[in-house]
C-alpha positions as CSV (number, residue, x, y, z in Angstrom):
1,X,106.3,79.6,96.8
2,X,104.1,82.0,97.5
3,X,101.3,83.8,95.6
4,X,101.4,88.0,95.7
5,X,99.1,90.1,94.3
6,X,99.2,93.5,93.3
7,X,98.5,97.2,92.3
8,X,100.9,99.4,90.5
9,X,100.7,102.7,89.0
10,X,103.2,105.7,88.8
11,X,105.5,106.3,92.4
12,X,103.8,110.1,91.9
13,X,100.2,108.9,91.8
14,X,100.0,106.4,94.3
15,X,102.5,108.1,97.2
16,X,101.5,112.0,96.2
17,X,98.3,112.5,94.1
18,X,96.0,109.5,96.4
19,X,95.3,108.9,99.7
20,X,97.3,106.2,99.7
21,X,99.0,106.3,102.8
22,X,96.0,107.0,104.8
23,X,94.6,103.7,103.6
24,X,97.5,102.1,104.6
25,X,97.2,103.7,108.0
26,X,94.2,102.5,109.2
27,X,94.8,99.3,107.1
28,X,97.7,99.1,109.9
29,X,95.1,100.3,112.7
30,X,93.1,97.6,111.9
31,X,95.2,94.6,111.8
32,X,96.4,95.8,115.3
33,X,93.2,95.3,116.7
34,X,92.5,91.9,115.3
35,X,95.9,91.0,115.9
36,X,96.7,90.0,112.5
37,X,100.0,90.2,110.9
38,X,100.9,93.0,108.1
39,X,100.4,90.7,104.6
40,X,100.9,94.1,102.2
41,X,103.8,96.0,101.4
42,X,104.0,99.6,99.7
43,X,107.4,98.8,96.9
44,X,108.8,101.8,95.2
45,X,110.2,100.9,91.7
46,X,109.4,97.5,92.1
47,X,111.8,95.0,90.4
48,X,108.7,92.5,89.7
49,X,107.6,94.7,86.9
50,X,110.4,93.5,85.0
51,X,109.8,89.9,84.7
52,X,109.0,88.6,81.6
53,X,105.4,86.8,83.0
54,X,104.2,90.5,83.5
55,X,105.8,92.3,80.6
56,X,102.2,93.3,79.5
57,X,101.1,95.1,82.8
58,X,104.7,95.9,83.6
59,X,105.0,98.3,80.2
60,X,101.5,100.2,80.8
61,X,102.7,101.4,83.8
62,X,104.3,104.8,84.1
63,X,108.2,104.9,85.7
64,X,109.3,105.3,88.5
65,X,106.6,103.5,89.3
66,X,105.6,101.7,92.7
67,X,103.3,99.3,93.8
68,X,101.3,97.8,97.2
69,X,101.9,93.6,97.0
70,X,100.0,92.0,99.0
71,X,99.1,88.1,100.1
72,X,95.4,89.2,100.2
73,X,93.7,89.3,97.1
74,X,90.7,91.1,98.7
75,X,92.9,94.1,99.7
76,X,94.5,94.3,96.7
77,X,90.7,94.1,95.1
78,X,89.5,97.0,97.1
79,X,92.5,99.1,96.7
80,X,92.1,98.5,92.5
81,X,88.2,99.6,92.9
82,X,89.3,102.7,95.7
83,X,92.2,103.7,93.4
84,X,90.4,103.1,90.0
85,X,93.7,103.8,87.6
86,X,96.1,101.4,88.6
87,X,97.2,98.7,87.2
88,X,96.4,94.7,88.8
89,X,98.2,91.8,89.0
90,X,99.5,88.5,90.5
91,X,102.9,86.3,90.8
92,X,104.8,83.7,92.4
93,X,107.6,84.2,93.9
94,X,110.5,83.4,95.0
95,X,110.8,82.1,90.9
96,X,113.5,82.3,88.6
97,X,112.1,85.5,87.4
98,X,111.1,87.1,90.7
99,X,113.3,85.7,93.3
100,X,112.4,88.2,95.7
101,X,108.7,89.9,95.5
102,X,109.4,93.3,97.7
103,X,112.6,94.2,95.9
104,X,113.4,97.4,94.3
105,X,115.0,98.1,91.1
106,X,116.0,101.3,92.9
């Protein structure tokens, strides 16, 4: 099992209305040149939300909603400080509840 942590806010916000995807760009950049291996993910309408354990954050959070899950809590830190109105979290998965951490409820 592995721990995932998280930011989630509306799909609109975080893919249209921030610089999201620039971040994640040069996020990318980055680890190429240190040859590290991509640990975040960007999940539209992320099927973790729904799980009971996260119920509170899940419900504060606008729909369709999407999220960046990540294995780093540092990145997922700096992108809650960068972003500002998102919502923050953590899991395990795979769980009863969240068998898979990336899917979509799409």
């Amino acid at each position: 099992m592995s721990t995932y942590h998280f930011i989630a806010a509306s799909e609109t916000f975080l893919t249209v209305e921030e610089p999201l995807e620039e971040v994640l760009r040069e996020r990318v950049r980055h680890y190429g040149e240190q040859g590290k291996a991509i640990d975040f993910w960007l999940v539209k309408r992320p099927a973790f939300l729904e799980a009971p354990e996260l119920e509170p954050i899940g419900s504060a959070v606008p729909r369709p909603a999407a999220a960046v899950v990540s294995t780093d809590e540092k990145f997922i830190t700096f992108l809650k400080l960068r972003l500002e109105f998102v919502a923050c979290g953590r899991f395990e998965a795979p769980s009863a509840a969240i068998p898979d951490a990336l899917a979509s409820a799409a």
